[in-house]
C-alpha positions, 0 to 999 in steps of 0.5 A: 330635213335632218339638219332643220331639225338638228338646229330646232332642237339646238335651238330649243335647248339653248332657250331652256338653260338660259331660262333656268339660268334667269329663274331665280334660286328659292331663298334658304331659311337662316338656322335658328339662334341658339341661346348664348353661353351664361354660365361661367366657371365658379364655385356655387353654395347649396340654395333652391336655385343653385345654377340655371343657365345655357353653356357650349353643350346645353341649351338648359341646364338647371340645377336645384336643391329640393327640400322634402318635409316628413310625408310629403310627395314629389313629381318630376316637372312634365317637361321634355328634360333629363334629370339626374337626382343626387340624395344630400340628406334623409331618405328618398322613396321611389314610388314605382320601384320600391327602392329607398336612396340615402345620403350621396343615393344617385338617380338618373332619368331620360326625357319622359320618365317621371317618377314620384318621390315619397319621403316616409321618414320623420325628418326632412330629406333633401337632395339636388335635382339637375335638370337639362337639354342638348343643343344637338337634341338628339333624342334616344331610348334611355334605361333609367339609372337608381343606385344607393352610396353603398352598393357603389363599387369603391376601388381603392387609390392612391391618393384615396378611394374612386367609385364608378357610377354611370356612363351612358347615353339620355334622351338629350345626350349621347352619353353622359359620365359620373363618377366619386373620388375621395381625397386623403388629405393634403392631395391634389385631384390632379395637376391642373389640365383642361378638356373638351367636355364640361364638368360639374363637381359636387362636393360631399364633404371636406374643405378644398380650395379650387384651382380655376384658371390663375386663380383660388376659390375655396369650397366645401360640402354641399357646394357645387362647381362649374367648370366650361369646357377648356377652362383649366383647373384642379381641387386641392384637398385641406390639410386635414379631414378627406374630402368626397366630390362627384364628377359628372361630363357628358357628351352632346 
């Protein structure tokens, strides 16, 4: 009897895998098509549309200069970006906070939080609005960042002066850095190398000549650079006058 029921259940379990083995496994959905890489290295002028475009880390990046008339008001897109906003000329007026950001006046924005921007002077007040995502779209809370040009701690240098901004993490990335160098005439930001992370340089001033890769672009106040990640490249400031340049990475 207890061999009968040995073969039975033998028997059974046998029909049970090869039937497993004949079912046929469920089809894997293929991972969505992230947009292609459109941004190349290159130096690009001030202009209502500066840079748009996706690159290795970001899905979106899209990068404007905002002219605001004397009394006029200005809102944030309602869309899921982070924004960094970078004062080039006039007086910046946050509605929600009271603060007031002149000439190189930096603010930071997560996903989400849109403030309203007010210009109360006579004269027209423009500034660079960058807008943009991760391709990781890891979201996370962010403490808005609001800071003037001169309540930037300088430090001085040797080749001039640098000033620390911000590192730290937005709704899209986990942390995004900037910070200001000043030239001295005549000097190199630093022999040329290259880095994971990409980089945008915005100039404030000053005339220089961009090494990227084997070649020589020249640039100056009010233009912007893009720089891919592993592109090799320095700045090599004029031989007179100093030049001022915000430096802006981040990781995904």
């Amino acid at each position: 009897m207890l061999r009968h029921l040995f073969l039975f259940l033998t028997t059974a379990m046998a029909l049970s895998a090869a039937t497993r083995r004949a079912e046929p496994s469920l089809p894997v959905a293929a991972p969505a098509t992230p947009p292609p890489d459109t941004l190349t290295a290159g130096v690009f002028p001030p202009g209502p549309t500066v840079l748009k475009g996706a690159t290795r880390d970001l899905a979106d990046l899209d990068i404007r200069l905002v002219t605001l008339p004397p009394g006029q008001t200005f809102h944030l897109a309602n869309d899921s970006a982070d924004h960094l906003l970078i004062v080039k000329d006039g007086d910046i007026n946050f509605e929600s906070t009271k603060q007031t950001l002149g000439p190189g006046g930096i603010g930071l924005f997560a996903a989400l939080d849109k403030p309203v921007l007010h210009n109360t002077a006579g004269t027209n007040a423009s500034f660079y609005l960058l807008a943009f995502k991760s391709r990781s779209g890891s979201n996370q809370a962010a403490t808005p960042f609001i800071r003037d040009w001169p309540d930037l701690p300088m430090k001085k240098t040797d080749k001039g002066e640098s000033r620390a901004i911000f590192s730290q993490p937005t709704a899209w990335l986990k942390n995004i850095n900037m910070h200001a160098t000043t030239l001295d005439p005549g000097e190199i930001s630093h022999p040329q190398h290259v880095h994971r992370a990409e980089e945008i340089l915005l100039l404030r001033s000053g005339e220089v000549r961009m090494h990227i890769a084997n070649g020589y672009i020249p640039a100056k106040g009010g233009d912007l650079v893009f720089l891919p990640s592993g592109v090799p490249h320095d700045l090599e400031n004029g031989p007179t006058g100093r030049t001022e340049y915000f430096a802006l990475q981040w990781e995904p």
